[in-house]
Backbone as JSON, one array per atom type, in Angstrom:
{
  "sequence": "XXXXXXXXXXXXXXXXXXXXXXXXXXXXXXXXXXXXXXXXXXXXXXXXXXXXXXXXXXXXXXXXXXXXXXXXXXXXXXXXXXXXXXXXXXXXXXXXXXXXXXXXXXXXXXXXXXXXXXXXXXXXXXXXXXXXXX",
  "N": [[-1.0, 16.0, 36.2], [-0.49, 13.63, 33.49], [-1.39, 10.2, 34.18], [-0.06, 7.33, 34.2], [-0.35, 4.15, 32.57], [0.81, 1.34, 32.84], [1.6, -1.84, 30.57], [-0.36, -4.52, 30.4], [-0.02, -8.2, 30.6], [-2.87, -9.85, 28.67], [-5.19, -12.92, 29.14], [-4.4, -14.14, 25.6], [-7.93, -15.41, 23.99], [-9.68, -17.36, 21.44], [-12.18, -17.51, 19.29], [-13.1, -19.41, 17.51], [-13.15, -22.15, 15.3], [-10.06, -24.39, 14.66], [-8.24, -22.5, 15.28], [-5.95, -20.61, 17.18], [-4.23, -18.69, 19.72], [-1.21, -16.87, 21.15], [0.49, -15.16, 23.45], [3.32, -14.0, 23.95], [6.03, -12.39, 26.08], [8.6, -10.25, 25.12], [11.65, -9.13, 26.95], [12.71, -6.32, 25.77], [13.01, -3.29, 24.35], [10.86, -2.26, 21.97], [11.96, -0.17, 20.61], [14.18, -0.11, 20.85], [18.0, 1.19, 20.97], [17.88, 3.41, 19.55], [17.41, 6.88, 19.33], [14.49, 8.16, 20.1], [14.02, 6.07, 22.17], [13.71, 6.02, 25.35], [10.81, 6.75, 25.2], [9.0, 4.52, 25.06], [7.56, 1.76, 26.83], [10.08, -1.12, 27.99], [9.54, -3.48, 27.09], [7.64, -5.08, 25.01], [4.79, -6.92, 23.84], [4.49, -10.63, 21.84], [1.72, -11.01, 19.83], [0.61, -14.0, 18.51], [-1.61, -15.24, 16.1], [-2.31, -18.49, 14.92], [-3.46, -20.87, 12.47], [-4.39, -23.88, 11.95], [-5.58, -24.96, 9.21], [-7.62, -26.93, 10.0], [-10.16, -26.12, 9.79], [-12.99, -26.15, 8.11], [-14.05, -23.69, 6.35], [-11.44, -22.31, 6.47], [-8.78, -23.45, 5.2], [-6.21, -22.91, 4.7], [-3.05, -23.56, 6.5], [-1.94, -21.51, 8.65], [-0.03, -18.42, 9.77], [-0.13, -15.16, 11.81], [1.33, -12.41, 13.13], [1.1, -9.51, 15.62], [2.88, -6.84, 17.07], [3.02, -5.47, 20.41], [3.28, -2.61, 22.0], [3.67, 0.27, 25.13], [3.69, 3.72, 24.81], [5.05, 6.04, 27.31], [4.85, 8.67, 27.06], [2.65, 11.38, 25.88], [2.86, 10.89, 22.29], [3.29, 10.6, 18.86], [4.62, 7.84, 16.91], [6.67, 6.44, 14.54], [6.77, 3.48, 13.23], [8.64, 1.16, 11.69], [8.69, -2.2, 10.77], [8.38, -5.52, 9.79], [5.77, -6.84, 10.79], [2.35, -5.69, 12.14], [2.08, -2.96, 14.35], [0.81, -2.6, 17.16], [0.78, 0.07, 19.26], [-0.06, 1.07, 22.28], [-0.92, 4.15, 23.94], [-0.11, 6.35, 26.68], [-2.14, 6.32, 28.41], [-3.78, 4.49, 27.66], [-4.92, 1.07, 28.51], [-4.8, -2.63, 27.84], [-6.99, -4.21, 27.39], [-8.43, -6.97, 27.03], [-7.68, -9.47, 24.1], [-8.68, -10.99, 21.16], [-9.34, -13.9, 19.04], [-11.75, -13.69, 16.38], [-14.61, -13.82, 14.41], [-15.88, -11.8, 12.43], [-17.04, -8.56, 11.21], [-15.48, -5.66, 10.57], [-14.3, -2.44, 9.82], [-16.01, -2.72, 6.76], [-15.63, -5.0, 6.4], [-15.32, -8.23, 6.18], [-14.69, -11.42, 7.91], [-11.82, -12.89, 9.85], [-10.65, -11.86, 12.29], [-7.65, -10.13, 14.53], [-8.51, -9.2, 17.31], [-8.14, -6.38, 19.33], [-9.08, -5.22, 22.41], [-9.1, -1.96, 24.24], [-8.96, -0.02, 26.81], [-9.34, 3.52, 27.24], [-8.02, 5.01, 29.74], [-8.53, 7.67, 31.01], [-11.25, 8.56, 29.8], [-12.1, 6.79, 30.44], [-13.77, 5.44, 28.91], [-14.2, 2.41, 26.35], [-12.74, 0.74, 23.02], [-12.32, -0.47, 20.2], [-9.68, -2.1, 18.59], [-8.86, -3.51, 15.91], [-7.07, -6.57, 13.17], [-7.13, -7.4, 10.58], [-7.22, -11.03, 9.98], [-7.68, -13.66, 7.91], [-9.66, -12.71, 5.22], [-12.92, -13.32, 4.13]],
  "CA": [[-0.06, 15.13, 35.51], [-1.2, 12.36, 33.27], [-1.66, 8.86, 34.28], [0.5, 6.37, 33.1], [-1.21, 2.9, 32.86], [1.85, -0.12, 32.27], [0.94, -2.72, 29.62], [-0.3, -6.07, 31.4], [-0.26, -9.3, 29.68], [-4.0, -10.6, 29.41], [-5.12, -14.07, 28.39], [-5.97, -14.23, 24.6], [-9.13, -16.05, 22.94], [-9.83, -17.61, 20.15], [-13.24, -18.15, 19.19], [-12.96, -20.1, 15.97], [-12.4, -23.79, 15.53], [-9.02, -24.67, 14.16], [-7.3, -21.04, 15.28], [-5.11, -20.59, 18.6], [-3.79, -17.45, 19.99], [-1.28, -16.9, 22.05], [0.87, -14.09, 23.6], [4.68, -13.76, 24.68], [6.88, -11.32, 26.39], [10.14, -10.01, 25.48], [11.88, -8.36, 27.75], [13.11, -5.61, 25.13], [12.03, -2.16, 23.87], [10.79, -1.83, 20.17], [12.29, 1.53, 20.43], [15.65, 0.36, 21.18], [18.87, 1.63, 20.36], [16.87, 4.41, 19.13], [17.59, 8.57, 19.88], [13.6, 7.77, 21.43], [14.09, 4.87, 22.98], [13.28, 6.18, 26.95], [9.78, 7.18, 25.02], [8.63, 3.48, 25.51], [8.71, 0.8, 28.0], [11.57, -1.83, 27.95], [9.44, -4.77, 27.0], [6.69, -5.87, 24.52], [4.45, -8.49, 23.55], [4.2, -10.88, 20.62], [0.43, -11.94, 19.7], [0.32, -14.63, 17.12], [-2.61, -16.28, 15.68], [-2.6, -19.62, 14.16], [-4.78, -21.22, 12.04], [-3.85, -25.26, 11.71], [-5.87, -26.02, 7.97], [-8.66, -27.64, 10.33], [-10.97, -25.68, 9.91], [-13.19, -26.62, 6.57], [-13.89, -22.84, 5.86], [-10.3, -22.0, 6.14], [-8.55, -24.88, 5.0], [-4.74, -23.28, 4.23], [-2.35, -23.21, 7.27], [-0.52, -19.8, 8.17], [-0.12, -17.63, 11.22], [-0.38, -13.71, 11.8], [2.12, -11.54, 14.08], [0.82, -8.03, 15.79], [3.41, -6.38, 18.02], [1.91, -4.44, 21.08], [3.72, -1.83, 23.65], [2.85, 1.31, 24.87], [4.54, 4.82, 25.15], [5.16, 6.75, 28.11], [4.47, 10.21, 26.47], [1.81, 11.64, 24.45], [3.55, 11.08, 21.38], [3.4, 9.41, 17.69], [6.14, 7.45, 16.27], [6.2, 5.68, 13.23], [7.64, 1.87, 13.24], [9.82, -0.07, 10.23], [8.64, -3.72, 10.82], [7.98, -6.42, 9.48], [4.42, -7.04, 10.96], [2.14, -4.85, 12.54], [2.51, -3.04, 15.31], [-0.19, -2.27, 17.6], [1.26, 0.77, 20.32], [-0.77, 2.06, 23.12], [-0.81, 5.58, 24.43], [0.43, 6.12, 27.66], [-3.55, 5.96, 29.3], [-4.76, 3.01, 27.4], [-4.65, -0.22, 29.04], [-5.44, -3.3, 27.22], [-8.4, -5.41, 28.69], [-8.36, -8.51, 25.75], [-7.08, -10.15, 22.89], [-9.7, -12.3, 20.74], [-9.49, -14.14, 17.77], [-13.11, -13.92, 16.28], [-15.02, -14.28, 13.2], [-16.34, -10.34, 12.58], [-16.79, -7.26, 9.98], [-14.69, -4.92, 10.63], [-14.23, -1.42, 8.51], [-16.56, -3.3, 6.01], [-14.82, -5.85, 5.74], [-15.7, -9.5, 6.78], [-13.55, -11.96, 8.06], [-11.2, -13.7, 10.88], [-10.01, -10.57, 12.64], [-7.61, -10.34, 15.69], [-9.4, -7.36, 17.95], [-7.94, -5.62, 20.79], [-10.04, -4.09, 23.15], [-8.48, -0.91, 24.49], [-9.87, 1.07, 27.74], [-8.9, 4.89, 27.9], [-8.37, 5.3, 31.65], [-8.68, 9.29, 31.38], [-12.13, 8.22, 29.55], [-13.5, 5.49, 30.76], [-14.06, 4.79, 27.02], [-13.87, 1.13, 25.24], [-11.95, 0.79, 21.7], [-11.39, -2.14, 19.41], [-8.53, -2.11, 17.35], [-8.36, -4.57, 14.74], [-6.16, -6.93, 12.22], [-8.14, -9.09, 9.51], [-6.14, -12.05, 9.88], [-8.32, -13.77, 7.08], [-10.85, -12.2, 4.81], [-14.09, -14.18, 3.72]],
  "C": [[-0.8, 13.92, 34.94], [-0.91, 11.28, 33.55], [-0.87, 8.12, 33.8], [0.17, 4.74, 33.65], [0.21, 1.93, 32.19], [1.38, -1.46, 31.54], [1.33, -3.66, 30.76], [-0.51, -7.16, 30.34], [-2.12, -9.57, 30.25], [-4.37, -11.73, 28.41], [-6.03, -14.21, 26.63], [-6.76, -15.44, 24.03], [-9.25, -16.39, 22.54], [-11.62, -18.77, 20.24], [-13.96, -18.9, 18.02], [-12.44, -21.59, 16.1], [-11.07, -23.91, 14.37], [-7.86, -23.48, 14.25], [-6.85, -21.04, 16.51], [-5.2, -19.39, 18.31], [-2.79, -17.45, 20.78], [0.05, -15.63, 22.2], [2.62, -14.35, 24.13], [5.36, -12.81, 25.04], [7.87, -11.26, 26.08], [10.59, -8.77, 25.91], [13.17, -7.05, 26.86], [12.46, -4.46, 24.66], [11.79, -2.35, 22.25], [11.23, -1.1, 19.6], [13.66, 1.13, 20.77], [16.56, 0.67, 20.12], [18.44, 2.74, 19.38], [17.02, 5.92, 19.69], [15.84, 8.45, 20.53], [13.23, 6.7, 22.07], [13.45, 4.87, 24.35], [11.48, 6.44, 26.42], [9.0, 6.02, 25.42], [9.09, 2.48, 26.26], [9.25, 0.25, 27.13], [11.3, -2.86, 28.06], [8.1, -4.34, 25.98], [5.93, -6.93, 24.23], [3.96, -8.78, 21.84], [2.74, -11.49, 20.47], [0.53, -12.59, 17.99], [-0.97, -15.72, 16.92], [-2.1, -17.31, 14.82], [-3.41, -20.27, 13.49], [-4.14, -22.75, 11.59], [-4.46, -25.75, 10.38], [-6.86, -26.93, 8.87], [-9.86, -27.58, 10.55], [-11.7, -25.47, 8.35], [-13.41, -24.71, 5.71], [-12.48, -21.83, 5.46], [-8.76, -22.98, 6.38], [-7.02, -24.63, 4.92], [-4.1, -23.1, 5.85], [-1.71, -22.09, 7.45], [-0.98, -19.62, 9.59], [0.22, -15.62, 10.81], [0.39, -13.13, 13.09], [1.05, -9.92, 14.54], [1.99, -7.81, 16.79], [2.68, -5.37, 18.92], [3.1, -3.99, 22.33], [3.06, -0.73, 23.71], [4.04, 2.59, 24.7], [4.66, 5.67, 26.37], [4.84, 7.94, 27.94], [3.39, 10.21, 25.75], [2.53, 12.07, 23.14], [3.31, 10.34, 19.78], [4.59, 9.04, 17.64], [5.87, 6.59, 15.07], [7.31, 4.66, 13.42], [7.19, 1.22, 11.94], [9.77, -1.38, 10.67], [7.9, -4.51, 9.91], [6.22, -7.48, 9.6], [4.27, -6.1, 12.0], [2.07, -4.84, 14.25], [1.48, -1.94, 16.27], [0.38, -1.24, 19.28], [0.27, 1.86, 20.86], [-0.45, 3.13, 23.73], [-0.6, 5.36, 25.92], [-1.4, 6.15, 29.05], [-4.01, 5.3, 28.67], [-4.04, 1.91, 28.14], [-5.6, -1.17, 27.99], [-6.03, -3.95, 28.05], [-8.86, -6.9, 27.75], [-8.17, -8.64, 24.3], [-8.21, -11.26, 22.65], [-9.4, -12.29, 19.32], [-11.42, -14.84, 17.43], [-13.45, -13.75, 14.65], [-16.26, -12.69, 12.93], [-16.73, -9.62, 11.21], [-16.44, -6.12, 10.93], [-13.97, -3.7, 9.55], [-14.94, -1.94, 7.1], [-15.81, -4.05, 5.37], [-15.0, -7.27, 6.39], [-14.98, -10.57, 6.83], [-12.88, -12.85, 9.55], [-10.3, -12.29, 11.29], [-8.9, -10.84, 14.31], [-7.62, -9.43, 16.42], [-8.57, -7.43, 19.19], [-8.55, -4.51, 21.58], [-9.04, -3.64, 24.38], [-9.81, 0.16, 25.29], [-8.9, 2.24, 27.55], [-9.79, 5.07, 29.21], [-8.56, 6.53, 32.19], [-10.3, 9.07, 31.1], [-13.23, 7.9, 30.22], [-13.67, 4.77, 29.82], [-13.67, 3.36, 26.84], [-13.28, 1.55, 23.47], [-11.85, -0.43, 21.3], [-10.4, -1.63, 18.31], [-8.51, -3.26, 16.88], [-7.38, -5.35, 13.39], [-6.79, -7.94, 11.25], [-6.45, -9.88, 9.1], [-6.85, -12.86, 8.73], [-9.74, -13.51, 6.24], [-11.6, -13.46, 3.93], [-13.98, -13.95, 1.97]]
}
C-alpha cells in the first residue's frame, strides 16, 4: 500500500533584501464542494512573497500567491484559479520554501522554489515560480 505523507507547514526564507515570505493555513480543501473533493486533504497553504520597492534592483512593489496541498491518491487534477497552484502527490513531502535570486528553466530571476522529497524515492525536487525576471 502506498505511503501517504500529510503536508506540514515549514518555515519559509527569503534570501533577498527587500522580499519577505510568508505562509498561512486555511483550514479548507481546494477541492471543495467538488464530485473529487475526498481526493485531497481538508486544508491548504497560502505562500506569498513580497517585495516592498526597497530593493534598488527591484524597485516596483507587488506580491506573488502559490497555493500548495497535496492529494491522497495517485491522481491528476486540473485547478481554475486565480494564482498558481502548487499540489503534491500523495508521497511528496515538502522540506522548504525559499525566496532566492536563481535561473531557473533558463530563465533568470527572483524565483519562489519548493523543495520537494519523494518519500518512496528518497529523491530531492525543486519546483519553481519566477516571481520576478531580470
Amino acid at each position: 500500500m502506498l505511503q501517504t505523507r500529510q503536508l506540514t507547514a515549514v518555515v519559509p526564507k527569503s534570501n533577498i533584501d527587500g522580499f519577505s515570505v510568508s505562509l498561512k493555513r486555511h483550514n479548507t480543501s481546494l477541492i471543495a464542494d467538488s464530485h473529487n473533493e475526498d481526493l485531497a486533504i481538508d486544508y491548504y497553504f497560502e505562500v506569498t512573497v513580497m517585495c516592498d520597492g526597497t530593493n534598488r534592483r527591484y524597485p516596483k512593489a507587488s506580491y506573488f500567491t502559490v497555493l500548495v496541498s497535496q492529494l491522497f491518491d495517485r491522481c491528476d487534477l486540473e485547478f481554475v484559479s486565480n494564482c498558481p497552484v502548487l499540489m503534491l502527490k500523495c508521497n511528496e513531502q515538502l522540506t522548504s520554501i525559499e525566496v532566492t535570486h536563481a535561473e531557473m528553466d533558463n530563465r533568470r530571476g527572483v524565483w519562489l522554489v519548493f523543495s520537494i522529497k519523494n518519500c518512496t524515492t528518497e529523491e530531492g525536487e525543486l519546483r519553481g515560480y519566477l516571481f520576478r525576471p531580470d
